[in-house]
Backbone bond lengths (Angstrom), bond angles and torsions (degrees), N, CA, C in turn:
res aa  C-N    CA-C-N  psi(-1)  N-CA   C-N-CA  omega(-1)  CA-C   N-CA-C  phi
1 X - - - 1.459 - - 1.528 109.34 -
2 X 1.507 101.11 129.54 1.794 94.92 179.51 1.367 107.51 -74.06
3 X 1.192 114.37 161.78 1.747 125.09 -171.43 1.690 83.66 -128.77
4 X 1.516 115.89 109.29 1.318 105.19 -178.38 1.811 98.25 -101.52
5 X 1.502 117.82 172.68 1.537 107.51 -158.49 1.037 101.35 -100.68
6 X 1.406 124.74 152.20 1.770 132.93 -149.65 1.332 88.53 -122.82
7 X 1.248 101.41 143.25 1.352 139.73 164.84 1.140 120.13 -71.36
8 X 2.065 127.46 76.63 1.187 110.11 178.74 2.246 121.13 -78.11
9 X 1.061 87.22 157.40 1.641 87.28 143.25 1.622 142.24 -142.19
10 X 0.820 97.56 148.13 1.786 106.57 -165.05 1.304 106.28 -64.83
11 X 1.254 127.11 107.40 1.603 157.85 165.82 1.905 92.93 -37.75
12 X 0.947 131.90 107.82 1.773 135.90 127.10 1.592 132.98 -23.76
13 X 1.063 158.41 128.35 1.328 123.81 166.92 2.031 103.37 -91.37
14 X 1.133 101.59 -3.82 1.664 94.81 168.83 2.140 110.71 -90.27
15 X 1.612 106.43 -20.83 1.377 95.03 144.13 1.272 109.92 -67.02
16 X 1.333 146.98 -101.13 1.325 141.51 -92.02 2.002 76.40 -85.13
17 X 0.976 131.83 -50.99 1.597 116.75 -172.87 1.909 109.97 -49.10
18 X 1.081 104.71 -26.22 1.402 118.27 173.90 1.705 113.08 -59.48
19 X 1.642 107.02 -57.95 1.406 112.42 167.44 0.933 96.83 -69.14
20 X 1.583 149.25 -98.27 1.307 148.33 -149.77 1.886 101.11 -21.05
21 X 1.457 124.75 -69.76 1.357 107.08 169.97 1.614 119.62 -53.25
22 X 1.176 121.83 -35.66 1.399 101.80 -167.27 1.434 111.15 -78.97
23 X 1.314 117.64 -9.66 1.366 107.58 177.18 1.777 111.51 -98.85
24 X 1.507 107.54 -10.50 1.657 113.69 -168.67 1.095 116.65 93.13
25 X 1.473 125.96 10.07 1.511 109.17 -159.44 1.725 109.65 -86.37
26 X 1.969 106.81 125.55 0.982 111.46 -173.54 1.616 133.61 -36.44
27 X 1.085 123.94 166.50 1.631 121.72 178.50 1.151 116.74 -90.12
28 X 1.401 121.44 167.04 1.725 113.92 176.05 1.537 107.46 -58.43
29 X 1.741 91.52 148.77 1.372 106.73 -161.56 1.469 93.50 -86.22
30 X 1.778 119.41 151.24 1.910 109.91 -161.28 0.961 92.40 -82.24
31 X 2.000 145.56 -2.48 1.499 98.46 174.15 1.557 121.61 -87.62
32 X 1.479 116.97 7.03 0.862 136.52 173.26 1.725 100.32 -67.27
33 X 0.973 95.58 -58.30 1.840 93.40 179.56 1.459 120.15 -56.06
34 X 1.564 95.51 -51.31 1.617 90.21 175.01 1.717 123.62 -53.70
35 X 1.094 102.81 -44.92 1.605 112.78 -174.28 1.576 124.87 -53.63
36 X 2.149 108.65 -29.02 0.681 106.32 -177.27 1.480 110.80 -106.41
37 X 1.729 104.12 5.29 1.866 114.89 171.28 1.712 93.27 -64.00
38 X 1.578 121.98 -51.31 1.483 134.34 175.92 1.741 105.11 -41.32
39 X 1.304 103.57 -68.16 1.566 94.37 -152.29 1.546 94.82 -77.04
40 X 1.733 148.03 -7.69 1.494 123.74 152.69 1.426 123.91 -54.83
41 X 1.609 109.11 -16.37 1.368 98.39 170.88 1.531 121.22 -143.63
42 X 1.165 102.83 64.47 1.774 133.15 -138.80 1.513 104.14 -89.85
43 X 1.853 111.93 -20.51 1.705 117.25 151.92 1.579 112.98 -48.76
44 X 1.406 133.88 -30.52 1.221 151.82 -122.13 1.678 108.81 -129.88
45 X 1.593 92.16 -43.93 1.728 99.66 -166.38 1.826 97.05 -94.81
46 X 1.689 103.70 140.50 1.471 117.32 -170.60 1.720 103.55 -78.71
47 X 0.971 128.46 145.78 1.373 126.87 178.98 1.882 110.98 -57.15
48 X 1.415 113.28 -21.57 1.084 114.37 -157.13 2.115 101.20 -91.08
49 X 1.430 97.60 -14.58 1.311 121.90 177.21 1.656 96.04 -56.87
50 X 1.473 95.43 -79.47 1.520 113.95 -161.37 1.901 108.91 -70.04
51 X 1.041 89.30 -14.74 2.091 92.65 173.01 2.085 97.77 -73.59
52 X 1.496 94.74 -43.21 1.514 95.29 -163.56 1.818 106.29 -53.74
53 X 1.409 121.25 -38.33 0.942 119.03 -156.20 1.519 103.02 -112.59
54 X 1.536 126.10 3.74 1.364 130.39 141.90 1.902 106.09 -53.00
55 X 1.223 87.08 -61.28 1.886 92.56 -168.96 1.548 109.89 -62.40
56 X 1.102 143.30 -18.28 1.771 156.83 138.29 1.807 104.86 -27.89
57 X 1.269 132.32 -25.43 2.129 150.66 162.71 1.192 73.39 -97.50
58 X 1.330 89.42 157.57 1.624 113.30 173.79 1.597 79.04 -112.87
59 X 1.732 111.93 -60.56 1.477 117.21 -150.43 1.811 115.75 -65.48
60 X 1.558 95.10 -17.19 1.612 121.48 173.25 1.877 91.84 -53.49
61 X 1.603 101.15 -76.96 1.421 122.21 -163.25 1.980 98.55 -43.91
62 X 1.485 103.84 -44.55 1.356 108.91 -169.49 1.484 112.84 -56.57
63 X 1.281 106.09 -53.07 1.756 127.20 -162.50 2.195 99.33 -69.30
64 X 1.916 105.89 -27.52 1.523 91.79 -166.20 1.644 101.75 -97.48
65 X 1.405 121.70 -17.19 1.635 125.18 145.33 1.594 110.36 -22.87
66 X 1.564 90.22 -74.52 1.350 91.21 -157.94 1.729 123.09 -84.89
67 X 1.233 95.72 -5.59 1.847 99.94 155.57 1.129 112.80 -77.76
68 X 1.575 126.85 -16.41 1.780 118.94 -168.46 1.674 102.25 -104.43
69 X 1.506 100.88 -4.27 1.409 104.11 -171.74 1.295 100.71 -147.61
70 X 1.432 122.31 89.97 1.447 127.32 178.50 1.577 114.31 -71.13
71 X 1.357 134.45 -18.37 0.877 143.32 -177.46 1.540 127.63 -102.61
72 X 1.243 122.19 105.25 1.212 121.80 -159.11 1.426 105.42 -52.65
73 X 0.848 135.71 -51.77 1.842 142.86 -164.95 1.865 92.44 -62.31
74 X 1.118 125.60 -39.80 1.504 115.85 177.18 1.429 120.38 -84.41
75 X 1.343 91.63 12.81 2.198 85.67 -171.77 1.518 82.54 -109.22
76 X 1.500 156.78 3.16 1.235 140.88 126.23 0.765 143.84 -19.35
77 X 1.808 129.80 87.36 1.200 160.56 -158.86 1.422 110.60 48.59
78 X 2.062 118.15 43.47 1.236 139.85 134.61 1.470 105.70 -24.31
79 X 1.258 116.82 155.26 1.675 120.74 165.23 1.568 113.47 -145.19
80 X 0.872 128.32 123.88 1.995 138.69 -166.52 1.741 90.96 -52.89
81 X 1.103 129.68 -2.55 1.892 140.33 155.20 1.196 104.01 -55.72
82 X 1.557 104.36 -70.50 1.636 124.14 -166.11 1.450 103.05 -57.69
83 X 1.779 122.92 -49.21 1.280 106.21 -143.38 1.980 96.17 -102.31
84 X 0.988 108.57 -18.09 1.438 106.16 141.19 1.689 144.74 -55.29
85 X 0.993 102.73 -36.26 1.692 118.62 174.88 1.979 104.59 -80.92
86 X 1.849 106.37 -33.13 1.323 113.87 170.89 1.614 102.65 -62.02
87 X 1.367 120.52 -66.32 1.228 107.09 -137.40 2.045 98.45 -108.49
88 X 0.870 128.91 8.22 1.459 137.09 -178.37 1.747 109.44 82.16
89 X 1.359 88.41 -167.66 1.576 112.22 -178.98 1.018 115.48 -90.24
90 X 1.511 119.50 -25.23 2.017 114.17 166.26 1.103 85.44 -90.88
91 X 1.016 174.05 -87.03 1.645 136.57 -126.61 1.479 108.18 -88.37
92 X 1.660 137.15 3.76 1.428 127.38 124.27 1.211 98.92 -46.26
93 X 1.101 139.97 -83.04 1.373 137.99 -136.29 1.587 112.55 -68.50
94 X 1.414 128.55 -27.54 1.815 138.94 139.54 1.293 99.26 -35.19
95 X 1.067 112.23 -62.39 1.951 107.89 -162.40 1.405 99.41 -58.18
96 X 1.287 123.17 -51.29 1.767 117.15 -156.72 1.901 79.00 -67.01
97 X 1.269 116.79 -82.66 1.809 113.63 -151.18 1.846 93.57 -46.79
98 X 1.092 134.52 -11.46 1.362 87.89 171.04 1.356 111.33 -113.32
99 X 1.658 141.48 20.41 0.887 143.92 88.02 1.392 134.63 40.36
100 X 1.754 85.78 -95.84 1.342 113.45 145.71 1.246 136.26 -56.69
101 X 1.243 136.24 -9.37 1.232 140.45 169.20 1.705 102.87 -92.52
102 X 1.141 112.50 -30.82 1.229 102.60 -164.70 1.939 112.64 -75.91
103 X 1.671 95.32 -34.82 1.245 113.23 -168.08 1.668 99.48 -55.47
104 X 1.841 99.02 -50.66 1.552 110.32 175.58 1.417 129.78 -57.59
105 X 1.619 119.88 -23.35 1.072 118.16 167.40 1.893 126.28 -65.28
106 X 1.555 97.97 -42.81 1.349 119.96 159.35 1.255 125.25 -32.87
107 X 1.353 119.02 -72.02 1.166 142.94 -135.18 1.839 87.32 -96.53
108 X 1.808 127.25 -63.51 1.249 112.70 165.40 1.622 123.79 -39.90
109 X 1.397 106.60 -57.42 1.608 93.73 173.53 1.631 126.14 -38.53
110 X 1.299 104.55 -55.68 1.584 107.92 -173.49 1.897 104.08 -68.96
111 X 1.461 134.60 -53.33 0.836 118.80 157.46 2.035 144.19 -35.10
112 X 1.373 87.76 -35.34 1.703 87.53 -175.44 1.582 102.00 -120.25
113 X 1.292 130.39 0.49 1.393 115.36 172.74 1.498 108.11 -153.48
114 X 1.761 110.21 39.10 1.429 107.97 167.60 1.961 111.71 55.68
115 X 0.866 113.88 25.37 1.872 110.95 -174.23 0.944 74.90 -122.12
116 X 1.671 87.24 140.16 1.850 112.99 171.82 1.830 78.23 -120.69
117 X 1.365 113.34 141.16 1.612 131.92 -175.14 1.257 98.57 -131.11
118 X 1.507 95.58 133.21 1.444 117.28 179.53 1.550 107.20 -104.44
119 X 1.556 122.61 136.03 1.136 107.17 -175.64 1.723 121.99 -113.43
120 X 1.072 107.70 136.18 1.989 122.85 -142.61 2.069 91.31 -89.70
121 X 0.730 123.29 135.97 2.054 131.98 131.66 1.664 101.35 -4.48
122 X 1.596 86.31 -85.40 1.396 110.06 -156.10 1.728 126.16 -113.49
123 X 0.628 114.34 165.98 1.994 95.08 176.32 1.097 97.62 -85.63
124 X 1.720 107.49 164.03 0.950 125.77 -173.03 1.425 104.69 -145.86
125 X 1.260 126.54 -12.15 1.119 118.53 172.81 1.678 121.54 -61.88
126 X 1.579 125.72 157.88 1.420 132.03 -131.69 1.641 78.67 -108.85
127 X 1.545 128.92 122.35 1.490 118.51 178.58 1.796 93.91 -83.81
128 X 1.179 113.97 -34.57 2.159 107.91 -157.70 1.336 97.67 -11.05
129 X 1.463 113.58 -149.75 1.327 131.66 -179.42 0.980 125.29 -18.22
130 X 1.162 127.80 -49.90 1.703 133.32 -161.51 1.577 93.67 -88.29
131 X 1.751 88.22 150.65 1.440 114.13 155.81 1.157 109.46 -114.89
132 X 1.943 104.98 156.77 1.428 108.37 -164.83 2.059 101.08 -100.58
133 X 1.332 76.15 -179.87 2.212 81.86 -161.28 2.109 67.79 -118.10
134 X 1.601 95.10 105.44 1.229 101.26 154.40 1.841 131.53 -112.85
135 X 1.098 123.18 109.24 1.497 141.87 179.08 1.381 110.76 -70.27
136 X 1.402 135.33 98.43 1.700 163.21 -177.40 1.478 116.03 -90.89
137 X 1.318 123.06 102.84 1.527 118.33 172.70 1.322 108.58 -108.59
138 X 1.171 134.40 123.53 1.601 122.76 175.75 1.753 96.01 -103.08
139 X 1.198 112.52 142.11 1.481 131.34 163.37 1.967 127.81 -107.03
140 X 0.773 139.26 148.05 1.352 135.24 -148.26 1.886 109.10 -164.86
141 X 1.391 100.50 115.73 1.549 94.98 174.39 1.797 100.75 148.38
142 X 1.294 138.39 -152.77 1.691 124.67 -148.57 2.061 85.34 -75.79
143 X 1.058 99.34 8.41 1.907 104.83 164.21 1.381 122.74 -153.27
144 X 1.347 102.90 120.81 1.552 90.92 -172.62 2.054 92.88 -108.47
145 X 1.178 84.30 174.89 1.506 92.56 163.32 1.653 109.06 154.94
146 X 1.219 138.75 -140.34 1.781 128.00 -136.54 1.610 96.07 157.70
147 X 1.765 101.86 100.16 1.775 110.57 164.59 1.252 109.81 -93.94
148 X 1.382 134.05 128.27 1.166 123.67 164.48 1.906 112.37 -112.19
149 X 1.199 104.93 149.42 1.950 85.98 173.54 1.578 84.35 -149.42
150 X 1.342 111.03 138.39 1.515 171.65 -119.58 1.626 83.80 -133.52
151 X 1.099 109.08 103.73 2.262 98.61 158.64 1.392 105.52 -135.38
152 X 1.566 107.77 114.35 1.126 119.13 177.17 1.563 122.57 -57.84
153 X 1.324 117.93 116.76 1.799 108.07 -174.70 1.114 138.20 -17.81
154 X 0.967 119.43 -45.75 1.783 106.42 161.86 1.386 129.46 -76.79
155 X 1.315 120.67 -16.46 1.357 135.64 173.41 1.952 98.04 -72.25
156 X 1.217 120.42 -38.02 1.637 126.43 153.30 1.231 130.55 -47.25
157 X 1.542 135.40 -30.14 1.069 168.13 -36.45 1.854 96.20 142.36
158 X 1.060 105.51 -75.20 1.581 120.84 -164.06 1.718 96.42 -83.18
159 X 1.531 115.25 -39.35 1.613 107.31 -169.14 1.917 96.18 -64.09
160 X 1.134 112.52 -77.58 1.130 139.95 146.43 1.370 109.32 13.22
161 X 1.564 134.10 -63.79 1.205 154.46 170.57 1.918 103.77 -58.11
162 X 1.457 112.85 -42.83 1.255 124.36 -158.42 1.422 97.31 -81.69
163 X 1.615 111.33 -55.73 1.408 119.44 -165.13 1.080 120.48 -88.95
164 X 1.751 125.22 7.21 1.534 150.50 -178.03 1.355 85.96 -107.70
165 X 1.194 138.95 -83.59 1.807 139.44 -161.75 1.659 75.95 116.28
166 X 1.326 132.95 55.58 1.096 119.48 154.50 1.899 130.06 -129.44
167 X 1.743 103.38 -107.95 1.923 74.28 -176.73 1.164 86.95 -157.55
168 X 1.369 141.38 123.70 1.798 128.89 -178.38 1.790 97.75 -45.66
169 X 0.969 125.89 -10.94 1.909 114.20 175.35 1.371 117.00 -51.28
170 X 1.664 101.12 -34.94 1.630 122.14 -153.97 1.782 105.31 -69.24
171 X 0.992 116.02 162.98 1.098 117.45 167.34 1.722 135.05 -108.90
172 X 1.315 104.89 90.18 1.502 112.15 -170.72 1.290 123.19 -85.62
173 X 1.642 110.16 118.82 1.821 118.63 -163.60 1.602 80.09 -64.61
174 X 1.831 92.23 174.24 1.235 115.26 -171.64 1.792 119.45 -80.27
175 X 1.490 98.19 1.29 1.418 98.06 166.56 1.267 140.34 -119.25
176 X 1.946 93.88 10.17 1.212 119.81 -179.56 2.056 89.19 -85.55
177 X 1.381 108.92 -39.30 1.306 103.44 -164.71 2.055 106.26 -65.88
178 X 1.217 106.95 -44.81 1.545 108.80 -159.78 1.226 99.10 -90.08
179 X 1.553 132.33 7.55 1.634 121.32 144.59 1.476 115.48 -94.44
180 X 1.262 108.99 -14.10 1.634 96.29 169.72 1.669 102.59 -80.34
181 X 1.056 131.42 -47.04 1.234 134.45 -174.30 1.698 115.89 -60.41
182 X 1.741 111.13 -52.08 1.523 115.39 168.57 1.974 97.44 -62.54
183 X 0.803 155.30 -56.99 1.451 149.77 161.49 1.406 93.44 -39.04
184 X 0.828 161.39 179.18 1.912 166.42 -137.40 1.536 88.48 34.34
185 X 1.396 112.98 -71.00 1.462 125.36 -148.56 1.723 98.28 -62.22
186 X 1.321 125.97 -44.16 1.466 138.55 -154.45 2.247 93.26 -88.95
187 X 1.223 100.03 -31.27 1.934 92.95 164.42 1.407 111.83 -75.71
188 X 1.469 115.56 -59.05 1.505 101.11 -167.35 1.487 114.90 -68.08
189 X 1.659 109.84 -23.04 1.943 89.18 -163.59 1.899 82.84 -91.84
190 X 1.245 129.71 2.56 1.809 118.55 159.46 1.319 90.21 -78.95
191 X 0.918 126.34 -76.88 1.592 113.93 -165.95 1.908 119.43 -31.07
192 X 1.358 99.76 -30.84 1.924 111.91 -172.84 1.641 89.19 -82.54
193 X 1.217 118.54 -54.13 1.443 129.83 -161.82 1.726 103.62 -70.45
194 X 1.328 127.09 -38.61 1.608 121.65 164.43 1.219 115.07 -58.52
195 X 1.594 120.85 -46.67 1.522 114.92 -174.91 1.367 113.15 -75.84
196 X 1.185 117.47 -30.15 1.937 110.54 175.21 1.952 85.99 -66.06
197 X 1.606 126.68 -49.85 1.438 90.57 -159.26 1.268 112.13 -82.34
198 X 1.433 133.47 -0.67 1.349 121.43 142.01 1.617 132.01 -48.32
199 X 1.040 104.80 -33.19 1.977 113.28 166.12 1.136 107.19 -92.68
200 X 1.449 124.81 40.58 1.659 124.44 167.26 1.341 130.08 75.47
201 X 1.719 114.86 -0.74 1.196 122.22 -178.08 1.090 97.36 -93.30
202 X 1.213 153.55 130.33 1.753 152.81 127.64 1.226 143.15 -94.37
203 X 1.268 109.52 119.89 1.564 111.30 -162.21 1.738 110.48 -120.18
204 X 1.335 104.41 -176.57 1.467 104.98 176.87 1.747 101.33 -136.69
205 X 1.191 104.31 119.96 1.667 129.53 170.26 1.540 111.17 -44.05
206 X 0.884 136.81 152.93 1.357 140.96 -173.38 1.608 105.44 -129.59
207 X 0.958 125.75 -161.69 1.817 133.96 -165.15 1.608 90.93 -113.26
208 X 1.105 125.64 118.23 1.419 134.66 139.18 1.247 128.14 -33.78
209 X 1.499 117.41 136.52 1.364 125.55 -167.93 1.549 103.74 -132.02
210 X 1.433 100.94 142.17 2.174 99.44 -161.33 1.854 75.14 -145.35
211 X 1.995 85.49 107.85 1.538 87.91 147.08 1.449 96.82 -138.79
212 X 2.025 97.33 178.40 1.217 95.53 156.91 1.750 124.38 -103.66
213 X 1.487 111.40 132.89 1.810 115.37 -171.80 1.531 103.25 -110.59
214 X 1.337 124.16 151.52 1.630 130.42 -177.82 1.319 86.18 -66.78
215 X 1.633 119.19 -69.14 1.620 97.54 -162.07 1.716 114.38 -113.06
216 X 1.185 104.41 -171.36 1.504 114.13 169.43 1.528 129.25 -33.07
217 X 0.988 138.30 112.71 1.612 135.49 -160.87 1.876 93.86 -90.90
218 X 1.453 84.53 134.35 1.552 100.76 175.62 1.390 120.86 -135.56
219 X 1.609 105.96 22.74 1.635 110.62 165.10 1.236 124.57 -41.94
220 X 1.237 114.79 137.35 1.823 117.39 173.29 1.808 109.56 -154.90
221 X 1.515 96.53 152.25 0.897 130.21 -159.22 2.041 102.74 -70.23
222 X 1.336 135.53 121.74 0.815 134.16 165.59 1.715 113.34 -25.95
223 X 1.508 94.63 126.12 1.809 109.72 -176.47 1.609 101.20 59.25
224 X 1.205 132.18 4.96 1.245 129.29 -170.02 2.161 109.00 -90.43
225 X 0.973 98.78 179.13 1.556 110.14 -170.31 1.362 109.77 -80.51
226 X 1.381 116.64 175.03 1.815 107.14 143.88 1.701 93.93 -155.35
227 X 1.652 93.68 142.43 1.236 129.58 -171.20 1.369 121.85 -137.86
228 X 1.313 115.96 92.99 1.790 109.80 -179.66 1.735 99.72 -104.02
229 X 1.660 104.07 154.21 1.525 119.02 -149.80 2.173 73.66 -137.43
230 X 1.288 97.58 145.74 1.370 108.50 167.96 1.764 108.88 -149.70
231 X 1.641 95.82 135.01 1.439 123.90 171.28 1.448 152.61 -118.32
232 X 0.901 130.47 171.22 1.312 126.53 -159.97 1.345 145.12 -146.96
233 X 0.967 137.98 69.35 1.657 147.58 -171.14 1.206 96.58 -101.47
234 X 1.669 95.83 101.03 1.907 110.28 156.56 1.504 75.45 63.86
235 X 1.835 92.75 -144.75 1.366 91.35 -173.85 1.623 111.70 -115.79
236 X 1.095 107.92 55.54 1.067 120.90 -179.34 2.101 105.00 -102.82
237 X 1.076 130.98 132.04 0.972 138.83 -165.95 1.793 132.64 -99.56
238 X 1.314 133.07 153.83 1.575 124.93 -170.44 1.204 116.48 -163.34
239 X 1.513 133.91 96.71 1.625 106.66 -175.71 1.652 89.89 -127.89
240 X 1.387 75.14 140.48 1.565 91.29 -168.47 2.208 112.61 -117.07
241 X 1.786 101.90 123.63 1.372 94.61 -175.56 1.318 133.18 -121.80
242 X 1.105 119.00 141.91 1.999 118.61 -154.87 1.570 101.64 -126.60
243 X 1.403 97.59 118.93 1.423 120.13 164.91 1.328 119.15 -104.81
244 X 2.065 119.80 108.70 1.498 81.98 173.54 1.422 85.99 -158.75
245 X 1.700 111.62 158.67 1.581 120.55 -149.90 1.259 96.30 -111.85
246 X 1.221 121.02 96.14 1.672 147.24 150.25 1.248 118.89 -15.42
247 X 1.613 118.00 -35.14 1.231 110.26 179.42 1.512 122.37 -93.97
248 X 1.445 113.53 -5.63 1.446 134.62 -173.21 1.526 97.23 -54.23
249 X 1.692 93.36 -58.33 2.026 99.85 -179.10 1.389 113.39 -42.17
């Protein structure tokens, strides 16, 4: 399959605050703020501080269980104490940004292309034949890290249809597809990348990259994490992946 070369463009942060109002998309959520008022001065802050306002997310509390306890039979009568004291304060601090990525993936879809996304365990999207049209933003600065999201062909197809005013029948050249797709990719990781620099992290966005790969992209950022997120409209498909180095903050 030819991978023809995409046309990025360089994200603003006085655009993406521009979209972010024009579409409504909410602000960082405060326990996000609080947590990371804690971890700037994290010699200082009591563990019992930063547990309190882990357990304030449910899906926070849910997601750092089950990284400290991969095994379902051992996360039995686990406590967000335990799996904090297990796994440290940068991998709290993984859990909140992808969190945040997830909330942002959500929340752009339903704002700019009417999809309400359900979010899956595991993928589910069908690898056979097709290759996926994956869209890559790397970010860099007191946080670095790298979103990539995975859109299974018809889910290309349907954005495409939505954000054209047209019909998945139509036929969209290959550079109509990897600017609608690098545009998805260049709102949500601004949208991830404004709310860390509202909690004091600030970074600078880089140019988006739209190819197509056989499988799932799992690039990451030196000393950095890896985190894949999977979604769902109908059966239309999305897995979305976050690399980002904890200790940069």
């Amino acid at each position: 399959m030819q991978n023809p070369d995409p046309k990025p463009k360089a994200p603003s942060m006085e655009y993406l605050n521009g979209v972010r109002a024009k579409f409504h998309l909410p602000p960082q959520p405060e326990a996000v703020h609080k947590i990371v008022d804690l971890v700037k001065g994290k010699e200082r802050s009591s563990m019992d501080e930063i547990v309190g306002i882990i357990k304030s997310d449910a899906a926070v509390s849910q997601r750092l269980i089950k990284m400290a306890y991969p095994k379902a039979a051992s996360r039995e009568g686990a406590t967000v104490l335990m799996a904090t004291s297990r796994l440290g304060i940068n991998n709290v601090i993984v859990v909140m940004v992808g969190q945040l990525l997830i909330q942002a993936v959500l929340e752009t879809f339903e704002t700019m292309a009417s999809m309400t996304l359900e979010k899956e365990e595991a993928p589910s999207m069908s690898m056979g034949d097709h290759y996926l049209l994956v869209a890559t933003v790397k970010f860099s600065g007191k946080t670095n890290g790298i979103v990539s999201l995975a859109f299974s062909p018809h889910l290309t197809l349907l954005l495409c249809a939505r954000l054209m005013d047209g019909t998945m029948d139509d036929k969209y050249p290959p550079e109509v597809t990897h600017d609608v797709v690098g545009e998805i990719v260049n709102i949500i990781t601004g949208n991830l990348q404004s709310r860390l620099c509202d909690a004091g992290f600030p970074s600078e966005m880089g140019l988006p990259e739209v190819k197509y790969v056989p499988t799932l992209p799992k690039d990451t950022v030196r000393g950095g994490s890896s985190d894949q997120f999977f979604f769902r409209h109908s059966i239309y498909s999305l897995a979305a992946h976050l690399s980002v180095d904890p200790k940069s903050s």
